[in-house]
C-alpha positions in Angstrom: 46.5 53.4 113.8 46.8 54.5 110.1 44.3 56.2 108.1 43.9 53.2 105.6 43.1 50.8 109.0 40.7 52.8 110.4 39.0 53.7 107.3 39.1 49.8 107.0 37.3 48.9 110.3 34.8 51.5 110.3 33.7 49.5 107.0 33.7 46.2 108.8 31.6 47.8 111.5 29.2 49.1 108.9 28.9 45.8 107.4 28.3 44.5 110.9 25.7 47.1 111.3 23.6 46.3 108.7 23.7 42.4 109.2 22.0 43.4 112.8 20.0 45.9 110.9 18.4 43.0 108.2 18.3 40.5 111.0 15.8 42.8 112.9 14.2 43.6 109.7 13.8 39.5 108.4 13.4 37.9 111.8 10.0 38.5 112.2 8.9 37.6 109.3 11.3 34.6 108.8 9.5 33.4 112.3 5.7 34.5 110.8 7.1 31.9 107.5 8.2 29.3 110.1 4.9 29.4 112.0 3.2 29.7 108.3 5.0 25.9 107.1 3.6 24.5 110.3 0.3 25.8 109.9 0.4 24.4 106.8 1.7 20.9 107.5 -0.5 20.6 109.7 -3.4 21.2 107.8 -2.4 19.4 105.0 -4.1 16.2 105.0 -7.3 18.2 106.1 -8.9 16.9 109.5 -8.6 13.5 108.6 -5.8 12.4 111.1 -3.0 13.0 113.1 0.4 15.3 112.5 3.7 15.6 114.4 6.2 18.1 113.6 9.5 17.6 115.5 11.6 20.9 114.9 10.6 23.9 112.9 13.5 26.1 112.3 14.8 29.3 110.2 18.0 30.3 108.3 18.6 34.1 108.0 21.1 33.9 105.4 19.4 31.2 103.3 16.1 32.8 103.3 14.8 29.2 103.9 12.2 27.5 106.7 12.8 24.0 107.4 10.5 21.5 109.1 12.3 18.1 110.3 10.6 14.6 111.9 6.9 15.0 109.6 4.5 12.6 110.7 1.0 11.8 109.6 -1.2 9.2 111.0 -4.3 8.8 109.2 -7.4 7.4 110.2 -6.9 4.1 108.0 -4.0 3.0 109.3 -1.4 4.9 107.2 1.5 6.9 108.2 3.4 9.5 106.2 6.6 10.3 107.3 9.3 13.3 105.8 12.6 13.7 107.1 12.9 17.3 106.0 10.6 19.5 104.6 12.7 22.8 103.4 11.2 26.2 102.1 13.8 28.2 100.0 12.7 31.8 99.3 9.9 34.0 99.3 7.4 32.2 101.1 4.4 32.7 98.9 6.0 32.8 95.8 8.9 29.4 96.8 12.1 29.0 94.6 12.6 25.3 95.9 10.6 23.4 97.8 12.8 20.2 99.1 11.3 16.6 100.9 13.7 14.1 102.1 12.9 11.0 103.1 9.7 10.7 102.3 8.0 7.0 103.6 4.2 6.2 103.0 3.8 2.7 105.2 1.2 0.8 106.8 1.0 1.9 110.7 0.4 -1.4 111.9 2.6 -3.6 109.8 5.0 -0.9 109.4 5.5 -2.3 105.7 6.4 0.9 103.3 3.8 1.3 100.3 5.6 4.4 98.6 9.6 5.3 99.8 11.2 8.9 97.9 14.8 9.5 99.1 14.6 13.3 98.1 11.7 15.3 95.6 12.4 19.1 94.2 9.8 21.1 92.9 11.3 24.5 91.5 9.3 27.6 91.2 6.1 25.9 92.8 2.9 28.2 92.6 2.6 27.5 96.6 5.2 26.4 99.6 2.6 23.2 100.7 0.2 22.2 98.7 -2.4 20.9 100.2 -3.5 17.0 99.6 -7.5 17.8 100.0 -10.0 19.5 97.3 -9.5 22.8 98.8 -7.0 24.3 96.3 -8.5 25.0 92.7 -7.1 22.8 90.0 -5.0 26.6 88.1 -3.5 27.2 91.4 -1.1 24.3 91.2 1.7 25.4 88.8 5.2 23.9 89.5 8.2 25.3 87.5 10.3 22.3 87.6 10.1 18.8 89.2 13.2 16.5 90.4 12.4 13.2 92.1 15.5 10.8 93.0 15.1 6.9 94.1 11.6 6.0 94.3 10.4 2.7 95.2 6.5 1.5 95.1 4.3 -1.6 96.4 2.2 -2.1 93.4 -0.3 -3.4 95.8 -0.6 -0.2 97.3 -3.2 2.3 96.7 -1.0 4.8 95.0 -0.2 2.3 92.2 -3.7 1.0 91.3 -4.6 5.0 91.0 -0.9 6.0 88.7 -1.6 2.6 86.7 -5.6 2.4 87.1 -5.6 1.6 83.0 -2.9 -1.3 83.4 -5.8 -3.7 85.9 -3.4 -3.7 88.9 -6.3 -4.5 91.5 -4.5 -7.6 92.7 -0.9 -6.9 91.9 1.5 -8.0 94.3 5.7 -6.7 93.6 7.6 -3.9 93.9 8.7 -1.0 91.5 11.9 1.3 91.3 12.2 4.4 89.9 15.8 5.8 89.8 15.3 9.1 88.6 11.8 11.8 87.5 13.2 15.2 86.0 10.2 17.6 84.4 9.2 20.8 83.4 6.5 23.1 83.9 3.5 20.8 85.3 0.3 22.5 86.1 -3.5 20.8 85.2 -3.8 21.5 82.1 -0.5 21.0 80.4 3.3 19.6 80.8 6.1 21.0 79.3 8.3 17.8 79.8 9.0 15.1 81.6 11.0 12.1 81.7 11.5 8.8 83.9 14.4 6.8 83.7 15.7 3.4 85.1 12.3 1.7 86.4 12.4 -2.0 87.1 9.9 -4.0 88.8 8.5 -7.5 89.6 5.6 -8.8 90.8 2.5 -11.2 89.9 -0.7 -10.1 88.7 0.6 -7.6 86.5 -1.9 -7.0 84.4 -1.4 -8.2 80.8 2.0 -8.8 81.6 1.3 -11.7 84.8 3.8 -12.4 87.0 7.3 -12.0 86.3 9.9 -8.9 86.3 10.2 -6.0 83.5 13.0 -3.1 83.3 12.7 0.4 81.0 15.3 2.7 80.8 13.7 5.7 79.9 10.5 7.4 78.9 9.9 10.5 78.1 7.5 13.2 76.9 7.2 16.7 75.5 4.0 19.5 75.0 1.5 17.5 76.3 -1.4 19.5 76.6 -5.2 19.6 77.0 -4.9 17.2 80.0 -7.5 19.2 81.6 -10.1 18.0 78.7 -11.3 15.0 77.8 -10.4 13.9 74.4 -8.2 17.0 73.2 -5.1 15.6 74.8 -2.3 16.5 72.2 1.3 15.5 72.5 4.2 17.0 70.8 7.1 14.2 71.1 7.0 10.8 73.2 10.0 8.3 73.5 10.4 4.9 75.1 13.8 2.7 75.2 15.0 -0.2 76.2 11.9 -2.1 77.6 12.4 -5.4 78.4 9.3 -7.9 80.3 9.7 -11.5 81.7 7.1 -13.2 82.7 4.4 -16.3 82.4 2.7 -14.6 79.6 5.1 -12.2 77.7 8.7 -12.3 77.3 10.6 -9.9 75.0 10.9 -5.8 74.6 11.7 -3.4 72.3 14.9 -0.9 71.6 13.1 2.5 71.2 9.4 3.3 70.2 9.2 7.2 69.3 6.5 9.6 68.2 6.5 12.9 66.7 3.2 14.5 67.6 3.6 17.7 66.0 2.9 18.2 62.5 2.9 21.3 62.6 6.4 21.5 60.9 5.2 19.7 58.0 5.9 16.0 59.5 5.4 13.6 62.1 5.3 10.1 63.2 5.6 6.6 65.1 8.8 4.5 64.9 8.5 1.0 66.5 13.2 -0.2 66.4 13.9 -3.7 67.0 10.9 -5.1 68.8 11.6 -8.8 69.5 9.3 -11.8 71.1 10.8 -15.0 72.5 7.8 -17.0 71.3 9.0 -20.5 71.7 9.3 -19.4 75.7 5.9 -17.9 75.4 4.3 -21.1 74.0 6.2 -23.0 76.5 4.5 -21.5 79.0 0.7 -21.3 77.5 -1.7 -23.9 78.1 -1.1 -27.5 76.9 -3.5 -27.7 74.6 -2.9 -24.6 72.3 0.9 -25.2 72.5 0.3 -27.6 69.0 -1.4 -24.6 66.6 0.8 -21.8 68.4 4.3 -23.6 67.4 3.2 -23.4 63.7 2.2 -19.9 63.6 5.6 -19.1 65.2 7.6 -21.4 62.6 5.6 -19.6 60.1 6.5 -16.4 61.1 10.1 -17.1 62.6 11.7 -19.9 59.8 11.7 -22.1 63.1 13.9 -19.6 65.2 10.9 -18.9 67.9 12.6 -15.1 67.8 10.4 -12.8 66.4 11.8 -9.6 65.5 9.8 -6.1 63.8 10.5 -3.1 62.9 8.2 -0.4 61.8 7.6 3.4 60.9 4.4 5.2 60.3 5.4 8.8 59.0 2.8 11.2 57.5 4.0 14.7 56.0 1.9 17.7 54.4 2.2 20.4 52.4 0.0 23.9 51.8 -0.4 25.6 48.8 -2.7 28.5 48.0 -5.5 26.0 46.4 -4.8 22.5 47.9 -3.3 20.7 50.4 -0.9 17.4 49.6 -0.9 14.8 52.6 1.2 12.1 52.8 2.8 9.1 54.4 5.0 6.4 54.3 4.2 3.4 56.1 7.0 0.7 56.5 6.7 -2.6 58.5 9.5 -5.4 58.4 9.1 -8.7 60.4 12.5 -9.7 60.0 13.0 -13.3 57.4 9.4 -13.2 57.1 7.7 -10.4 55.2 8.3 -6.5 54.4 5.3 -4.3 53.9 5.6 -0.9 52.2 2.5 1.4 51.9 2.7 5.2 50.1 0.0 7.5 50.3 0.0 10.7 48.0 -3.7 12.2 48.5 -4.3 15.9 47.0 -7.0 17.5 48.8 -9.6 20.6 49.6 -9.6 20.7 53.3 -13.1 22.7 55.0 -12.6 25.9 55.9 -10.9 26.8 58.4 -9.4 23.1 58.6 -5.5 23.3 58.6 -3.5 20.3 57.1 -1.7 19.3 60.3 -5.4 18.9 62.2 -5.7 15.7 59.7 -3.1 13.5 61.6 -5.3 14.6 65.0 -8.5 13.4 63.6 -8.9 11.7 60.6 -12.8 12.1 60.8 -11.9 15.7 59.3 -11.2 14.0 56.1 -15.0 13.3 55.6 -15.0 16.9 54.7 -12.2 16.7 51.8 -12.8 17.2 48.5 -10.0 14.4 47.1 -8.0 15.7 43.9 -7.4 12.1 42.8 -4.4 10.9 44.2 -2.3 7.5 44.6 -1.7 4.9 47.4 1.2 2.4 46.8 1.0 -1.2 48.3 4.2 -3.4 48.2 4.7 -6.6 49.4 8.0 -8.4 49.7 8.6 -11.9 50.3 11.5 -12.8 53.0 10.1 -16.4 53.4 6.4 -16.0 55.1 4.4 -16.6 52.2 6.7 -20.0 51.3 6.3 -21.3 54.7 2.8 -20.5 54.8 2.1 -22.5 51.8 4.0 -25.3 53.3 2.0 -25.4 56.6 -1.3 -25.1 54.4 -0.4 -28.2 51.8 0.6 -30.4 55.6 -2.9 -29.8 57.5 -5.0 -30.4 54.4 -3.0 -33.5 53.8 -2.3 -32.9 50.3 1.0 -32.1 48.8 2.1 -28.4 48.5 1.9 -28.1 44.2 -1.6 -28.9 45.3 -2.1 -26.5 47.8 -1.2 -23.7 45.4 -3.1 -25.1 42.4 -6.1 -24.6 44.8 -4.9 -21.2 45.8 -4.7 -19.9 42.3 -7.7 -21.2 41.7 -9.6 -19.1 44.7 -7.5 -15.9 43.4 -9.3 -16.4 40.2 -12.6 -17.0 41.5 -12.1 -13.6 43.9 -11.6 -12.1 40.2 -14.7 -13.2 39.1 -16.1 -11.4 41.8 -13.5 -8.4 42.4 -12.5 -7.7 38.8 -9.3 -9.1 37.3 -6.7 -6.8 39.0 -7.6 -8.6 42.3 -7.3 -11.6 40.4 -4.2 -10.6 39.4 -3.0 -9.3 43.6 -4.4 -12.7 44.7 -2.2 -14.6 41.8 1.0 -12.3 42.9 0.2 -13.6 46.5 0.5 -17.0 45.1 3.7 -16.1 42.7 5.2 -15.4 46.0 4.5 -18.5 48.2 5.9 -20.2 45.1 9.2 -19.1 44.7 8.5 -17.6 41.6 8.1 -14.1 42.7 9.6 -11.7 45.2 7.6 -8.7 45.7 3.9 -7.8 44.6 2.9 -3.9 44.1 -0.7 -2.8 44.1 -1.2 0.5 43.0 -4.6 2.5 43.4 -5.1 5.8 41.3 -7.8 7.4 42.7 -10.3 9.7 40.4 -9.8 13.6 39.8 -12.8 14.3 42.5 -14.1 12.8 45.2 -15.0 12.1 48.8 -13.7 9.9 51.0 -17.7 9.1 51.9 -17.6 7.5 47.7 -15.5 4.6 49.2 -16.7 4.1 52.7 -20.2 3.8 51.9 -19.8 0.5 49.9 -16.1 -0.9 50.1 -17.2 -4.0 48.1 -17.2 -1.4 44.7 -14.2 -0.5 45.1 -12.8 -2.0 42.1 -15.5 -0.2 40.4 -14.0 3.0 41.5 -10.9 2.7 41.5 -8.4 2.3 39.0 -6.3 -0.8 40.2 -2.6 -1.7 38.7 -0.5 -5.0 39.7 3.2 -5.5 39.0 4.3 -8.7 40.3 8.4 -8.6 40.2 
């Protein structure tokens, strides 16, 4: 034998060595970890039923303890079942924890109230946590989150307590969930999280009634203060693609974002192509409101029964070393019927110790603000609403429509007698538009060089007083 061979297999026999070596190092502990995850299983629930464990086994190489065939019988008649229950890692401090096959039924009707094909939870603060009140709230910390296939009985307990604002107490239907991916969950704060492909159907639904309804995602970012009521902030939320079909509602919407977090200087809600089948809707309300809902859809939808919005509500802010400028820009369109732009410019002295961004949070903190004048923008463009409005007017008082708006410019000026005569002149642009003769109306408000917003919530009806008022009707 040469010198290279033998050199070579006293290596391999070194290798082999230490295998046996760290085998007699790590199998007692591996077995202490496997007796551990039983122990724990097992007390999991608490004392409040029954647990099987079929097999409890240990991979050397792996570093992982896996428990197969869970079964919990409680004392209500429910049984929790996992396939496999794996440990990867360092016992008390876990890199994975894995479930397969997780099944929540009824024990006597064997009918499944919650069904998971597989959950991950990455970097969790324990290997079982336990389903009791015996861990504190700051010991559950999980690093990432991966749940794949869920389906839910919304009859179930589980779904009255995930949707206990939604009135699900006699919801009957089933829910799917395809996919839940998130990041860094503990009590007080998530980092992300997102669900994607739900569909469900059911009666009793809530607002929604009986019928079927579909999302394709929805997701969120920095939500924090969970842990305290009322100081719940959230950086970044998105919804898309949200269809419902039902008795009550049928329509959806393409995406509805917000930007939570100002503190880059802007934020925000966008509401993208929201649409409502409305003659279906009325179709299915009771007889006798069918007559009065049909003409506030024809006014609103030229006769289509489609309605369709958009909308954006963005507010932006900027420091400098005296004052503070807020703003926003406010747009709603509810397509050939109206478009509504607002502008607000306000200057402004915020409290001490009051930074600009805390304004979007909680408006009350502008009761403190010193106002440095300022100007909000109101424009109103006509895309057939107002037209059809005076139509529908002129045909229930029975008169004809040159009459209805002789009487509506003569309640614009009587509201100027009262107001001042730029309302009169708002209230005549209103008219302008239902009569062809105008297309938008802007109502501009210049606010004085000082003031508090307390100067125009104590008494709104002096407003006009108050206020300096233009009108441009175009």
């Amino acid at each position: 034998m040469s010198t290279f061979a033998i050199h070579l297999r006293v290596q391999q026999i070194g290798r082999m060595l230490a295998l046996v070596a760290l085998a007699g190092v790590a199998a007692p502990a591996l077995a202490d970890d496997a007796e551990r995850l039983e122990a724990d299983l097992r007390s999991l629930f608490g004392e409040h039923g029954e647990v099987e464990i079929g097999e409890v086994s240990s991979a050397l190489l792996r570093s992982r303890v896996t428990a197969e065939e869970v079964v919990f019988r409680g004392e209500e008649g429910e049984r929790l079942s996992i396939a496999r229950y794996v440990v990867s890692g360092d016992y008390d401090s876990p890199d994975e924890v894995t479930l397969e096959g997780v099944r929540l039924e009824d024990d006597l009707s064997e009918l499944a109230l919650v069904e998971v094909e597989r959950i991950v939870l990455g970097e969790p603060s324990r290997a079982v946590f336990p389903l009791d009140d015996s861990l504190a709230p700051q010991d559950v910390r999980i690093g990432s989150l991966a749940i794949d296939d869920i389906t839910l009985d919304l009859a179930s307990e589980l779904a009255e307590k995930l949707f206990h604002d939604a009135s699900l107490d006699d919801a009957q239907g089933r829910m799917t969930i395809a996919r839940v991916r998130g990041e860094s969950l503990s009590h007080e704060a998530i980092g992300s999280l997102e669900i994607t492909d739900v569909a469900g159907t059911g009666e009793n639904l809530g607002d929604v009634g009986a019928g079927s309804f579909s999302l394709a995602a929805l997701a969120f970012e920095g939500l924090t203060g969970i842990d305290r009521e009322g100081e719940e902030r959230l950086e970044a939320f998105e919804l898309r693609d949200f269809t419902v079909d039902s008795d009550r509602l049928v329509g959806g919407l393409e995406r509805l974002s917000v930007d939570g977090d100002f503190t880059d200087g802007e934020g925000g809600v966008r509401l993208e192509a929201f649409h409502a089948d409305l003659a279906r809707m009325i179709e299915l309300a009771p007889e006798e409101e069918r007559a009065q809902l049909r003409m506030a859809s024809n006014a609103l939808t030229d006769g289509s029964g489609e309605l369709r919005l958009d909308a954006a509500f963005l507010g932006s802010w900027e420091a400098s070393d005296d004052h503070s400028l807020i703003t926003s820009d406010s747009q709603v369109a509810v397509h050939d019927a109206l478009r509504l732009l607002l502008d607000v410019s306000l200057p402004m002295v915020l409290p001490d110790g009051v930074a600009p961004e805390a304004v979007f949070m909680d408006d009350e903190l502008l009761e403190g603000a010193m106002l440095l004048g300022g100007e909000i923008h109101l424009t109103l463009a006509e895309q057939g609403l107002f037209g059809r409005l005076a139509t529908l007017g002129a045909a229930k008082e029975g008169i004809s429509e040159a009459q209805y708006l002789e009487q509506a410019k003569t309640q614009a000026e009587g509201f100027g007698m009262m107001f001042g005569p730029e309302v009169q002149q708002f209230f005549l642009g209103l008219v302008a538009l239902a009569e062809g003769t105008a297309e938008e109306v802007e109502l501009t408000i210049t606010l004085p060089a000082e003031s508090k917003v307390a100067t125009y919530t104590d008494d709104p009806l002096a407003l006009s007083d108050k206020l300096s008022l233009s009108v441009e009707t175009r």
